[in-house]
N, C-alpha and C positions, 0 to 999 in steps of 0.2 A: 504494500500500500504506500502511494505517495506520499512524502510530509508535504503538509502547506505551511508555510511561513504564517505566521500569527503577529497583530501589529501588538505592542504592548497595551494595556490597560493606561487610559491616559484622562487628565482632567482639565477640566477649562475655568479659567478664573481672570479677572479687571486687570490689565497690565499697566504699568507707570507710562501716563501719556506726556510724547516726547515735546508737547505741546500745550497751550491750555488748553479748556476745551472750547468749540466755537471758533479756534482759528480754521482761516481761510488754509486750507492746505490741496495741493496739488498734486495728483497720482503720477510721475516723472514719466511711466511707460503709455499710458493713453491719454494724458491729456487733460483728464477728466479733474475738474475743480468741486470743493465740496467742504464744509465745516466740520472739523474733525467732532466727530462724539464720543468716541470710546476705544477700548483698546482692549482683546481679547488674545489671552495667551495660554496656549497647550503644552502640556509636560507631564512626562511621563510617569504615572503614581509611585513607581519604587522609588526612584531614583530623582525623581525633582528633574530631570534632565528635557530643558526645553526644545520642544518641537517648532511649533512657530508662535508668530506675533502677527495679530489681524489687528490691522484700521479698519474703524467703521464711521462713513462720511453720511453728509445732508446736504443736501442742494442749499444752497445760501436761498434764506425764504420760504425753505419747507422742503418736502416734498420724500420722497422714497429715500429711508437710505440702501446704502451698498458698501461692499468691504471691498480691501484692499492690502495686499500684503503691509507691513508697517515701514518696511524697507524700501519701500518703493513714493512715503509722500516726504513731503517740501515744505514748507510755505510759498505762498503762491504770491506772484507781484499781481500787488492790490489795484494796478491801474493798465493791466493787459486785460 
């Protein structure tokens, strides 16, 4: 019988935002502009050993948000 690889048992919890919250931040690979809200970070229960770090944006003025890896926003110049 084949093994299948098993991903470790992992938890999700608020990560330290690189930002306040509400700045205008910038996703560097599409483009996409947005008010940072939160910051969600995965790591693996035995070990503490972190997996990733998620951005989660808002359309300046409301609207849907969407995530973004955390490595990938900016601050965005306020007058592009």
């Amino acid at each position: 019988m084949a093994r299948t690889h098993e991903e470790p048992p992992t938890t999700l919890s608020h990560g330290e935002l690189p930002y306040p919250r509400g700045t205008l931040v910038e996703d560097a690979e599409t483009g996409l502009r947005g008010e940072l809200q939160g910051v969600i970070e995965e790591r693996t229960k035995e070990a503490n050993r972190l997996i990733s770090r998620t951005a989660y944006l808002r359309p300046r003025g409301g609207g849907v948000e969407w995530e973004t890896p955390l490595n990938r926003i900016r601050p965005a110049d306020q007058h592009a």
